[in-house]
C-alpha positions in Angstrom: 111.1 116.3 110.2 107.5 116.4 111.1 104.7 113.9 111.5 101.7 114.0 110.0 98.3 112.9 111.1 96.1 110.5 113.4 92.3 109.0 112.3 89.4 107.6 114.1 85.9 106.6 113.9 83.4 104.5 115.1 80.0 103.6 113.8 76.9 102.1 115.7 77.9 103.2 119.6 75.9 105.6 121.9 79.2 107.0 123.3 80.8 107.5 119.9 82.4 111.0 120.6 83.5 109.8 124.2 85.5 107.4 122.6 86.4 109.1 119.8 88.1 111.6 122.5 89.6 108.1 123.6 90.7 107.2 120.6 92.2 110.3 119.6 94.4 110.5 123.3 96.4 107.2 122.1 96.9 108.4 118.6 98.0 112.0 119.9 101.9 111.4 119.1 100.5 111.4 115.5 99.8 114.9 116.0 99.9 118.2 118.3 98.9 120.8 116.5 94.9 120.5 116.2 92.1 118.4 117.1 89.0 117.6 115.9 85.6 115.6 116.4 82.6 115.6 114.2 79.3 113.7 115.2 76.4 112.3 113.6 73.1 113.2 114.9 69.1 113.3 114.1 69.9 113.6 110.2 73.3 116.2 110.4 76.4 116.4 111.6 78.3 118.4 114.7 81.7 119.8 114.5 84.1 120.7 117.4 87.6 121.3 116.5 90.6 123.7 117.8 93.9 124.4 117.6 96.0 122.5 120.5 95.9 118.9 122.1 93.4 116.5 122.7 92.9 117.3 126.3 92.9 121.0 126.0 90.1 120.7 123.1 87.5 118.7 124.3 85.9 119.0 128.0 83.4 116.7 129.5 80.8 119.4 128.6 81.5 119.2 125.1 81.8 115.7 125.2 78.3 115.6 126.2 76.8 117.9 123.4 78.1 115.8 120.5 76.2 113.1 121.8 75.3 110.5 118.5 75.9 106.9 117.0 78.7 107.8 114.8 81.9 109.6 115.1 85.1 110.9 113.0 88.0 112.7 115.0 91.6 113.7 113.7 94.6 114.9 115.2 96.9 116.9 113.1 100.4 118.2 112.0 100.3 120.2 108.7 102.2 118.8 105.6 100.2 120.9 103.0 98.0 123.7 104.4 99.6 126.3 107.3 99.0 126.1 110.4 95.7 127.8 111.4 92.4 126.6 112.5 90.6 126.8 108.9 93.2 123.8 108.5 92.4 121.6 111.2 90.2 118.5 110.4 88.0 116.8 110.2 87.1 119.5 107.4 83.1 119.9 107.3 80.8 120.9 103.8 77.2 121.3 103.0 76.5 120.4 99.3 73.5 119.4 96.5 73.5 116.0 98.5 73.9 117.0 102.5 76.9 117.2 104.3 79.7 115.5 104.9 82.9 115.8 106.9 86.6 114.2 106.1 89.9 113.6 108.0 92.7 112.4 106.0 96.3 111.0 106.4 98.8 111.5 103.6 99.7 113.9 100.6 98.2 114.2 97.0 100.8 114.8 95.3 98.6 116.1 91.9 96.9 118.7 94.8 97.7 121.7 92.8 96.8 120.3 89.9 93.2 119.2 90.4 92.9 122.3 92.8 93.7 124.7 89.6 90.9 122.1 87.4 88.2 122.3 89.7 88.9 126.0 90.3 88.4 126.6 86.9 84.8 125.8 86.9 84.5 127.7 89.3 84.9 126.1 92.5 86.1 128.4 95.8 88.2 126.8 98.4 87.9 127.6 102.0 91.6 125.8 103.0 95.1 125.5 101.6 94.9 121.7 102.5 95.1 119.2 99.7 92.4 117.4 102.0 89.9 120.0 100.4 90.2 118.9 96.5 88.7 115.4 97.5 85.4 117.0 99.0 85.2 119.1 95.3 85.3 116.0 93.6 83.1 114.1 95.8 80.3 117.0 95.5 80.1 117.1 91.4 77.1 117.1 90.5 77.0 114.3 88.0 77.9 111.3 90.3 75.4 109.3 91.3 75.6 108.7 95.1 78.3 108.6 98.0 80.0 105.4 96.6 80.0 106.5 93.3 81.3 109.5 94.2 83.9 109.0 96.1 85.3 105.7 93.4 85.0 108.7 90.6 86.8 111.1 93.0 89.9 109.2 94.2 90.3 107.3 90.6 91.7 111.0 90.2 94.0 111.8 92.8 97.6 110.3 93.3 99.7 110.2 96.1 98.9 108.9 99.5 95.8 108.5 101.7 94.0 106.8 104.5 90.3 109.0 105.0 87.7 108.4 106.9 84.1 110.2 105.8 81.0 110.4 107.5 77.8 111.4 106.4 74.3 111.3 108.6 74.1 107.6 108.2 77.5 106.3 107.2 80.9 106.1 108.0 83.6 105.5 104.8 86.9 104.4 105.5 89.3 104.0 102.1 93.2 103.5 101.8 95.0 104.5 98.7 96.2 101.4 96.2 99.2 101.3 97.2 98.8 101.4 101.2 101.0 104.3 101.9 99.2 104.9 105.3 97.9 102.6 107.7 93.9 102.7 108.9 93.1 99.6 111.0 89.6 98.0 111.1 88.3 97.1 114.7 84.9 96.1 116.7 83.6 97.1 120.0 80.4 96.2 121.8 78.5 96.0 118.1 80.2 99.0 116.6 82.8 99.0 114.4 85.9 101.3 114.6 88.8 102.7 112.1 92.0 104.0 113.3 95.3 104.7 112.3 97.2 102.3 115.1 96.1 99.6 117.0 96.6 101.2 119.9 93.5 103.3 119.7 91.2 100.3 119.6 93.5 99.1 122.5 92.7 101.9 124.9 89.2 101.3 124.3 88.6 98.0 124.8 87.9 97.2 121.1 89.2 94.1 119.2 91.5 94.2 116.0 90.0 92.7 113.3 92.1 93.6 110.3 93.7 96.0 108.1 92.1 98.1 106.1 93.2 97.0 102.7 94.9 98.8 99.8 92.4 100.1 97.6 89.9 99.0 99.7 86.8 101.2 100.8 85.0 99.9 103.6 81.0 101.7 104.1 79.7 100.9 108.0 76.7 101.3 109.5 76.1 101.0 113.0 77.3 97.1 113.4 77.1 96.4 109.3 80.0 97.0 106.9 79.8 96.5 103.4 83.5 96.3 101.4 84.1 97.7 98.1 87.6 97.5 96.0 87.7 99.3 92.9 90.8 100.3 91.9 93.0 98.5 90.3 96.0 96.5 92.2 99.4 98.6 91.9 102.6 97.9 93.5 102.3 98.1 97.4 104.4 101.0 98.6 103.8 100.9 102.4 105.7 103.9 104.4 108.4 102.0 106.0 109.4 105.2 108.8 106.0 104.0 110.2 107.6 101.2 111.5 111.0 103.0 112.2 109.9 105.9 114.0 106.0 107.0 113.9 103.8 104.6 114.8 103.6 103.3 119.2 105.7 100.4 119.8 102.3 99.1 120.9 100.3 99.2 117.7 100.2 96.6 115.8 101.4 97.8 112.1 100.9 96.2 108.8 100.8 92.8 110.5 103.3 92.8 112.8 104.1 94.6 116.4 106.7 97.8 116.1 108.4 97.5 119.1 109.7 93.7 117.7 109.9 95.0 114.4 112.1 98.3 116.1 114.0 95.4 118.0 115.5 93.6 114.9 116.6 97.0 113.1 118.7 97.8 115.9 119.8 93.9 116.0 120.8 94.7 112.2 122.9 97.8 113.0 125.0 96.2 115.8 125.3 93.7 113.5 126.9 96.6 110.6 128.2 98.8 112.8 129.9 96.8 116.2 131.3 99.4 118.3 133.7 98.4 121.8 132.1 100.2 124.5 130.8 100.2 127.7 127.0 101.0 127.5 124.4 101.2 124.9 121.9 104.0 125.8 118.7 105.6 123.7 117.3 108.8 122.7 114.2 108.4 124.4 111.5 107.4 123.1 112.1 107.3 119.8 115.4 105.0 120.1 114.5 102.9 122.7 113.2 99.5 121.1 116.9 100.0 118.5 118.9 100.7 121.7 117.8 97.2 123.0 118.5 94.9 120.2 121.4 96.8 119.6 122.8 95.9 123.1 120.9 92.3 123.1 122.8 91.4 119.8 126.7 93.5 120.9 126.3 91.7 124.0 126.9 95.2 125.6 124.8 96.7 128.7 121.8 98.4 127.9 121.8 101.4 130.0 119.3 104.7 131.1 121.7 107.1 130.2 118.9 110.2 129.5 115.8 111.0 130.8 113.1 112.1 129.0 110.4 114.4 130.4 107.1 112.9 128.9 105.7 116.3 130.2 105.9 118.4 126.4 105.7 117.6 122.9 107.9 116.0 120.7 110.2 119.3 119.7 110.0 118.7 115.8 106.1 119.0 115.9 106.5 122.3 117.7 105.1 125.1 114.7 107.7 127.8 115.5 111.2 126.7 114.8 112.2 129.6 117.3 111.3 127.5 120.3 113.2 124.2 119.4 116.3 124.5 121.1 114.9 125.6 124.1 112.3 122.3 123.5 115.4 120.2 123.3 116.9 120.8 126.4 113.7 120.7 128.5 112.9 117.3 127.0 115.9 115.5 127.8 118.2 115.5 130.6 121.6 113.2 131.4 122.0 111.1 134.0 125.9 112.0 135.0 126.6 109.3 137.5 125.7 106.6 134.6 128.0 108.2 132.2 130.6 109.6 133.7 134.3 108.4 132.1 132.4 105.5 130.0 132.3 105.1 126.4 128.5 105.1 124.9 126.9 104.0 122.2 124.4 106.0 121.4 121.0 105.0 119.1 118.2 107.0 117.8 115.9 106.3 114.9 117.2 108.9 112.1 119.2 112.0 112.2 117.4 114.9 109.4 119.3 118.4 109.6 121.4 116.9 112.7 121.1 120.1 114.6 119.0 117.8 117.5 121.8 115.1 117.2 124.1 117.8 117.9 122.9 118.8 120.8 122.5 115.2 122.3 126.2 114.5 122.0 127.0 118.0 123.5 125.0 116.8 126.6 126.6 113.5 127.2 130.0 115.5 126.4 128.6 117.2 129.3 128.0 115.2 131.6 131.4 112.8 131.3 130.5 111.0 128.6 134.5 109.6 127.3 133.7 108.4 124.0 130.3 108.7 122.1 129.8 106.5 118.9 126.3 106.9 118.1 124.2 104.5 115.4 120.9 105.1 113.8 118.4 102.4 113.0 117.8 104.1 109.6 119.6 104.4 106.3 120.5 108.3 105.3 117.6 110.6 104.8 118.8 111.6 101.8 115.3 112.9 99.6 112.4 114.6 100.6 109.2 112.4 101.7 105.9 114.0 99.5 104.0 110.9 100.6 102.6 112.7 103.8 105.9 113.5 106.1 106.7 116.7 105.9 110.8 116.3 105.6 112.6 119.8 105.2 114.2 120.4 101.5 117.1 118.2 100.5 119.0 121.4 100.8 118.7 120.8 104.7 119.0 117.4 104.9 122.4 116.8 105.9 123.0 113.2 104.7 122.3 114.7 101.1 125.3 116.6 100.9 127.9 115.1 104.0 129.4 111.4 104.7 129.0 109.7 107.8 132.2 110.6 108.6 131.7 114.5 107.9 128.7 114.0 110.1 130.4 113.0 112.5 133.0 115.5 112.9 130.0 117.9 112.4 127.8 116.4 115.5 131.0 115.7 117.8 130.4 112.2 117.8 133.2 109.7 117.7 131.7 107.2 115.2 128.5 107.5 113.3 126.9 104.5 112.2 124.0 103.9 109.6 122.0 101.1 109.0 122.5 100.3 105.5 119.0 100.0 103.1 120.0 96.2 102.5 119.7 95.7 106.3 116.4 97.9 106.8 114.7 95.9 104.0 116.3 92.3 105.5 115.4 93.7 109.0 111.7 94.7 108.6 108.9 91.8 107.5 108.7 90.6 104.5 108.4 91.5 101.6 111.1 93.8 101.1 109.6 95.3 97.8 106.5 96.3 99.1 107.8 99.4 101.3 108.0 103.2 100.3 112.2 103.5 100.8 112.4 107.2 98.9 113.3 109.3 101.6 116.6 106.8 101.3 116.7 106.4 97.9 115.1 108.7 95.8 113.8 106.7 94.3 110.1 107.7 94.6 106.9 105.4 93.9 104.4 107.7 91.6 105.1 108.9 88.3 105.0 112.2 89.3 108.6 114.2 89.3 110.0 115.4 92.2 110.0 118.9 90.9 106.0 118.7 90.4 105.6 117.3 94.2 107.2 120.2 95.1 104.5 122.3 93.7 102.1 120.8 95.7 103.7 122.3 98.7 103.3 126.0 97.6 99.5 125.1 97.3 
């Protein structure tokens, strides 16, 4: 499985690409692929962007030269569009009306359509990333202005979003009517600032003010911001593996904190799937906040049973599937003296083809481990995600086609427990119907069939 992407802007601050660059560093684990920044400046817009992370993109040097009031950066991992530079965002255009630069989060899941429409009146298309059909529609001729424009534009796509735009003088942030993806609304010293987790305007200083809305466009300009909603209201269909696995236990998500909300899904499992043993222990990071109210509601010691070196990526977002094993046993290592001759519960966030899980359990088997029953604070991936989570086919998702128990035997684990959808839904805040639960269920939010998302993908 593989993330997807991170947003942020600010509108009205002399150092808006410094923190930009900031803002970008906290929302990295969104992203490792690319990075971008794009400034506005005396009447235009600057672009810097490259493959690779944050810190190996941007120097204080560059820094420096997109000096300007407002700023739009993006961190990325591809969903649709390969994985080259033409790809990486924000994604820059000069049209009848000046120029304007994007950065999206999500997946239209009518891409190929609208991209064989607009291509039939002869638009050419510089990228393979659904991002790019938005701009086309944005730039036809017709509309009226930038708010027109854009209301026309995304009336026509489906699927998820959360963009930020800028122009010379404005920054746009919008969220797609049913809130799929998260883009939170913040001010610092005057300006105001969008990102997708709190913990962006954290490391800057700035203060939370709200969530951007569903269906919501908000239009700032330098410390003004003018709201706009007009789409109608649909059923809220908010991504609930946000909460279970992407966002930082730090952000603030949707209203709530994710480490707490993290917290009471593992409290759920031990609550479904009691094991005897001798330690609870995490896959670090992403099962740490699960381990804890899995051991705080068994009653059973919390242990550090692996390491992880924060030193490299997270191995899924790695490109080249060639390098992942290798990736896996760099990033975590056992601590034998803890494990030896115990028996250990072991919690992570989700298991997708289960060849990672395998090798987890091979290296407490390793290191002593006696028994190894190991619980996941989700339900079964089951479906493919075409909301903007780029989860392999359902051919290789092995929860599609094995029980528990065959994964199990399959992993080496003694026991392999799942929290059930009942308890995600009674776990996470309420209310239960307004999360996106397809990946689980199949049940998918838009009209459009699974076989058509598909399409999208071979865009």
């Amino acid at each position: 499985m593989k993330e997807y992407c991170g947003l942020f802007g600010i509108s009205g601050h002399e150092k808006a690409a410094w923190l930009t660059y900031l803002g970008l560093y906290s929302l990295q684990h969104r992203g490792q692929e690319s990075a971008g920044i794009a400034v506005a400046r005396n009447g235009n817009i600057a672009l810097m962007k490259e493959m690779g992370l944050v810190s190996d993109v941007f120097k204080t040097g560059d820094l420096e030269e997109l000096g300007g009031g407002m700023s739009l950066g993006h961190v990325r991992y591809s969903t649709t569009g390969s994985s080259r530079l033409v790809n990486a965002q924000p994604f820059m255009v000069r049209y009848s009306r000046g120029t304007i630069a994007i950065a999206h989060n999500g997946n239209l899941v009518n891409a190929r359509e609208l991209r064989s429409r607009l291509e039939g009146f002869g638009a050419i298309f510089q990228t393979t990333m659904d991002s790019e059909v938005i701009v086309h529609l944005i730039a036809k001729p017709t509309y009226q202005d930038l708010e027109h424009s854009l209301i026309r534009s995304l009336e026509q796509v489906e699927g998820s979003y959360a963009l930020i735009l800028l122009t010379p003088d404005t920054l746009v942030g919008a969220r797609d009517p049913r809130g799929f993806r998260p883009l939170s609304l913040g001010s610092y010293e005057g300006a105001y600032v969008l990102a997708s987790e709190t913990c962006a305007l954290d490391l800057i200083g700035a203060e939370f003010v709200r969530d951007v809305e569903p269906g919501e466009i908000v239009f700032l300009n330098g410390g003004e911001m003018r709201s706009v909603k007009p789409f109608p209201a649909q059923r809220p269909a908010v991504c609930i593996f946000e909460y279970i696995y992407f966002a930082r236990p730090d952000s603030r998500l949707f209203g709530h904190n994710v480490h707490q909300v993290r917290k009471e899904l593992g409290r759920q499992l031990a609550r479904e799937h009691y094991v005897d043993a001798d330690m609870v222990i995490a896959v670090p990071d992403s099962g740490n906040s699960a381990a804890m109210g899995y051991a705080e509601e068994s009653g059973i010691l919390y242990e550090m049973g692996l390491v992880r070196n924060h030193y490299i990526g997270r191995t899924f977002i790695d490109p080249s599937p060639e390098h992942r094993d290798l990736m896996v046993r760099i990033k975590i290592n056992p601590i034998r003296e803890v494990l030896q001759g115990k028996r250990v519960v072991l919690v992570d966030d989700s298991i997708v083809r289960a060849t990672t899980s395998r090798k987890r359990v091979d290296t407490l088997r390793a290191a002593g481990a006696r028994e190894i029953h190991m619980r996941i604070s989700s339900p079964p991936i089951t479906h493919s995600c075409y909301y903007g989570i780029d989860t392999p086919s359902r051919e290789e998702l092995i929860a599609a086609w094995k029980t528990p128990v065959e994964i199990a035997k399959s992993i080496g684990a003694d026991s392999l427990g799942y929290l059930s959808v009942e308890g995600l839904l009674k776990a996470a805040p309420p209310p239960a119907e307004n999360y996106c639960t397809a990946c689980f269920t199949g049940r998918y939010i838009t009209e459009t069939c699974e076989e058509t998302c598909k399409a999208c993908f071979e865009v």
